[in-house]
C-alpha positions in Angstrom: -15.8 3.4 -4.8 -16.2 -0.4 -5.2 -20.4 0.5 -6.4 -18.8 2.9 -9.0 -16.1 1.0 -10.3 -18.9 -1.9 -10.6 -21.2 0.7 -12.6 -18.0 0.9 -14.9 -17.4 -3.0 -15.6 -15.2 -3.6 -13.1 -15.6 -6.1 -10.2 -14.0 -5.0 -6.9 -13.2 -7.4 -4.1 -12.3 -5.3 -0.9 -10.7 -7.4 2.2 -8.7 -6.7 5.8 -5.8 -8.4 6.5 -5.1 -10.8 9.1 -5.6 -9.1 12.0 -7.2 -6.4 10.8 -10.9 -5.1 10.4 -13.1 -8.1 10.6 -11.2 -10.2 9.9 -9.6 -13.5 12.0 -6.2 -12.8 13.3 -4.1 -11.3 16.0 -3.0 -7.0 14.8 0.0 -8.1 17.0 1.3 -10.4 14.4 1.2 -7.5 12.0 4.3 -7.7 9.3 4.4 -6.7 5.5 5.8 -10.4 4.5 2.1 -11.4 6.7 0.3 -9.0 4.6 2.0 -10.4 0.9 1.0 -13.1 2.1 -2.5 -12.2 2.4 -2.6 -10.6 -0.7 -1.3 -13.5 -2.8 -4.0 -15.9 -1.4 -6.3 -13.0 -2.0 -5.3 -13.1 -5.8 -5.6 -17.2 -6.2 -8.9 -17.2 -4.8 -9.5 -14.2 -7.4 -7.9 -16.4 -9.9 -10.1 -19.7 -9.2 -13.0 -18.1 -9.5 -11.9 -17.0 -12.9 -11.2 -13.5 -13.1 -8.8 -13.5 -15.6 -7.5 -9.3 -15.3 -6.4 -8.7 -11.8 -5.7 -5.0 -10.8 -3.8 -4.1 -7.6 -5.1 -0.6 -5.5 -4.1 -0.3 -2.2 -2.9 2.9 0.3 -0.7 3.6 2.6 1.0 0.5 4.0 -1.4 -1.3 1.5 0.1 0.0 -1.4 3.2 -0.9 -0.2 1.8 -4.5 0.3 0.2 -3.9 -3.4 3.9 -2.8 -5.0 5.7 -5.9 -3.2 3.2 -8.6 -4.2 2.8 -7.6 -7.9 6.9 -7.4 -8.4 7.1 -10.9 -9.3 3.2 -11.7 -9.6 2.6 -12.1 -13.7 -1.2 -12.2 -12.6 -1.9 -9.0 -12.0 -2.0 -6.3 -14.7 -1.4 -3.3 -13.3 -1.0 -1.7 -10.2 -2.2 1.8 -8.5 -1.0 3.3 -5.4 -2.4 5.8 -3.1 0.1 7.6 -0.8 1.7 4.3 -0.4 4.9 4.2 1.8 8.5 4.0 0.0 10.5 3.2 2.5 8.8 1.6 5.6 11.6 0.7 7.6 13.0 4.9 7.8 9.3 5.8 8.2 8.1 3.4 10.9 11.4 3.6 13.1 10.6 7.4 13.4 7.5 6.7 14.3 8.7 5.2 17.4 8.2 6.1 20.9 11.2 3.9 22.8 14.6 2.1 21.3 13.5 -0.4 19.5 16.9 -2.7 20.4 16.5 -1.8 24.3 15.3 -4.3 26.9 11.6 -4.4 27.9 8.5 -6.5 26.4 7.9 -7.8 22.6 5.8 -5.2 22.2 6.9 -1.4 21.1 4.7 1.7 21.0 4.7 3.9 18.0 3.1 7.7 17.9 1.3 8.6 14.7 1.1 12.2 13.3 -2.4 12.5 14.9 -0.7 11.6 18.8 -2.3 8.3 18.7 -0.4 5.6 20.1 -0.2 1.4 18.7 1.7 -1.4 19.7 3.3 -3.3 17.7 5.7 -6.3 18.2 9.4 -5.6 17.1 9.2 -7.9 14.4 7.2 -6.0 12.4 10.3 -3.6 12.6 12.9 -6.5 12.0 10.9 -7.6 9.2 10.4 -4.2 7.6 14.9 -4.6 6.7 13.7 -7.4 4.0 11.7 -5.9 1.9 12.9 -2.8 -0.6 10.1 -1.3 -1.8 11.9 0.5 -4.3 13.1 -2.4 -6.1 9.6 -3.9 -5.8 8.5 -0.5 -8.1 11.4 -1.1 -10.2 10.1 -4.6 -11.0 6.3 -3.7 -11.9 7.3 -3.0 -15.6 6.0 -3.9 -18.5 3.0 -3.5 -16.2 1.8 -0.2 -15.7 2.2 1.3 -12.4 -0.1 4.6 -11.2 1.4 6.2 -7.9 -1.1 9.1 -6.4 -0.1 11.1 -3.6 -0.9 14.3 -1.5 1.1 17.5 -1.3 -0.2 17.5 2.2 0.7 14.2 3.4 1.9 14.5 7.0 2.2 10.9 7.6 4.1 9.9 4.5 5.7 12.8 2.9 5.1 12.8 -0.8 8.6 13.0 -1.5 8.2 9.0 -1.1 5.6 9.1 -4.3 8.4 10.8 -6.4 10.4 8.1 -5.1 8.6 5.4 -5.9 8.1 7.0 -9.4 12.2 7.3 -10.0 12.3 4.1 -8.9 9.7 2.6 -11.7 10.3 1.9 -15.3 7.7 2.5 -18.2 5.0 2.7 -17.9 4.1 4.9 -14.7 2.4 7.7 -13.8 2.5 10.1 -11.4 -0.5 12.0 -10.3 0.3 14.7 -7.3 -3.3 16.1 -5.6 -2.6 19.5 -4.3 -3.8 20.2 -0.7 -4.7 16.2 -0.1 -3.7 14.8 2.8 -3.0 11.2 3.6 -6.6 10.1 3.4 -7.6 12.7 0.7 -10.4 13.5 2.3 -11.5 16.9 0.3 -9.9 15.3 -2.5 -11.6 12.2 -3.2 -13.3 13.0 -6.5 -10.3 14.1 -8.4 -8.6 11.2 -7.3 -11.6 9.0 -8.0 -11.8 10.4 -12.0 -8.1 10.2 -12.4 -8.0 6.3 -11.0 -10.9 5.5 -13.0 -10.0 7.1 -16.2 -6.5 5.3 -15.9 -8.4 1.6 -14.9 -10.2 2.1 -18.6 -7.4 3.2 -20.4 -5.5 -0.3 -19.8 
């Protein structure tokens, strides 16, 4: 996606959080306030080198990160979702495979839609209360705000798009793939052409 968007006129910087992918960190440490904080260093460094029109895309948990650093970031100019999570907190605590308050280790086991199993410390749970993603939407305006979602989302339902869309003011848009799933993996050239189409009409 990064090659196209770069065939288009626009330059695409793609990074992993702390912790994550390659890069330096412990997955452990894993919270959203960790990953704003990634993603406003991300956009300074953006900034120094003088990019002057910053765009925010992430998914998942990502777009959640994306919706929650650009609510009170002037820098960026607009900001696209893809089958980001609404409410974190309610979706991560059913996720999970023991009681999160009970005695034991740090470290707490949640079960994904595919029976995989992570651990995560219970932090990342605690820390999931502060942040209302909702209000982060509400806050993107006069920015424009694109939220794309799956009508076969298991993982995050795509009720949580519409939610995210209620939430937002002017302008949004809300564009609803029919049989994607959370990765939109038979779906990624409609997606593709909608996103793109939307980046040049800013």
């Amino acid at each position: 996606m990064a090659e196209t968007l770069a065939n288009i006129g626009f330059s695409t910087l793609l990074f992993d959080f702390a912790g994550c992918g390659e890069s330096e960190g412990n997955w452990f440490d894993l919270t959203l306030t960790g990953q704003i904080s990634d993603l406003k260093s991300v956009i300074e460094w953006c900034k120094s080198k003088g990019f002057e029109d910053i765009f925010l895309t992430g998914r998942s948990f990502g777009g959640s990160t994306a919706l929650s650093c650009a609510s009170d970031n002037n820098n960026i100019k607009a900001v696209c979702t893809w089958a980001a999570v609404a409410k974190p907190a309610e979706l991560f605590n059913s996720l999970l495979n023991e009681n999160l308050d009970g005695p034991g280790e740090d470290k707490i086991e949640i079960i994904d839609e595919t029976g995989a199993a992570y651990l995560l410390k219970k932090n990342f749970f605690y820390d999931l209360e502060n942040h209302d993603i909702l209000d982060h939407a509400a806050r993107i305006t006069p920015r424009k705000l694109l939220i794309i979602h799956g009508t076969d989302d298991k993982t995050v339902p795509v009720k949580q798009a519409r939610d995210i869309y209620e939430a937002a003011n002017e302008p949004r848009q809300l564009f609803i793939v029919e049989g994607a799933d959370h990765r939109f993996s038979n779906h990624i050239k409609p997606v593709w052409d909608h996103f793109f189409k939307w980046l040049v009409d800013i």
